[in-house]
C-alpha positions in Angstrom: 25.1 57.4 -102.5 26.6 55.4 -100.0 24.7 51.9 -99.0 26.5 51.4 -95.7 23.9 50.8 -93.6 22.4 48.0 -96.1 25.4 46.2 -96.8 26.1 45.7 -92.9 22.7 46.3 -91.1 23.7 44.9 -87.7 26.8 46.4 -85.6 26.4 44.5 -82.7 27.0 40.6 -81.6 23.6 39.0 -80.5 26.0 37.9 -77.2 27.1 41.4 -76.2 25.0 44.8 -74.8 24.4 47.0 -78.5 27.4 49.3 -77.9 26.5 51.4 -81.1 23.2 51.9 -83.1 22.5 53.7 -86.7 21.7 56.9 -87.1 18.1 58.0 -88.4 16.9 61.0 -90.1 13.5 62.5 -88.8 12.1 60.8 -91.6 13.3 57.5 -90.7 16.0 57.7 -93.3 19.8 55.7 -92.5 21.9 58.7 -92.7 25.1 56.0 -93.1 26.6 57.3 -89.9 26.6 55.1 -86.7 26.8 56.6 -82.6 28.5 54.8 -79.7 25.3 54.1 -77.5 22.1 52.4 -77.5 19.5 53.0 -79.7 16.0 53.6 -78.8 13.6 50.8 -78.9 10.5 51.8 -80.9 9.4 50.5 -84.5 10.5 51.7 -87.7 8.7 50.3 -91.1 11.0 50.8 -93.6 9.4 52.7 -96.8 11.5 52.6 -100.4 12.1 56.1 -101.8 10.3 56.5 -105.1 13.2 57.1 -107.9 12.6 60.0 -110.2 12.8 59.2 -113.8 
């Protein structure tokens, strides 16, 4: 499983207009791909995925 999205959470400089945003699943989920626009402003609590033993 790539970790992309936690190893560089923010794309864009706190200077510039966001020029790209990650991609979310309907669940909330990172799917590790980013798109060249602006993301949508609403709140997202990030919830760990329980490991299966």
């Amino acid at each position: 499983m790539s970790t992309l999205f936690f190893e560089k959470p923010i794309l864009n400089s706190p200077y510039d207009y966001p020029s790209q945003h990650w991609e979310l699943d309907e669940t909330g989920q990172p799917t590790q791909k980013t798109t060249a626009a602006r993301g949508e402003a609403e709140f997202i609590e990030p919830i760990r995925m329980k490991k299966i033993a």
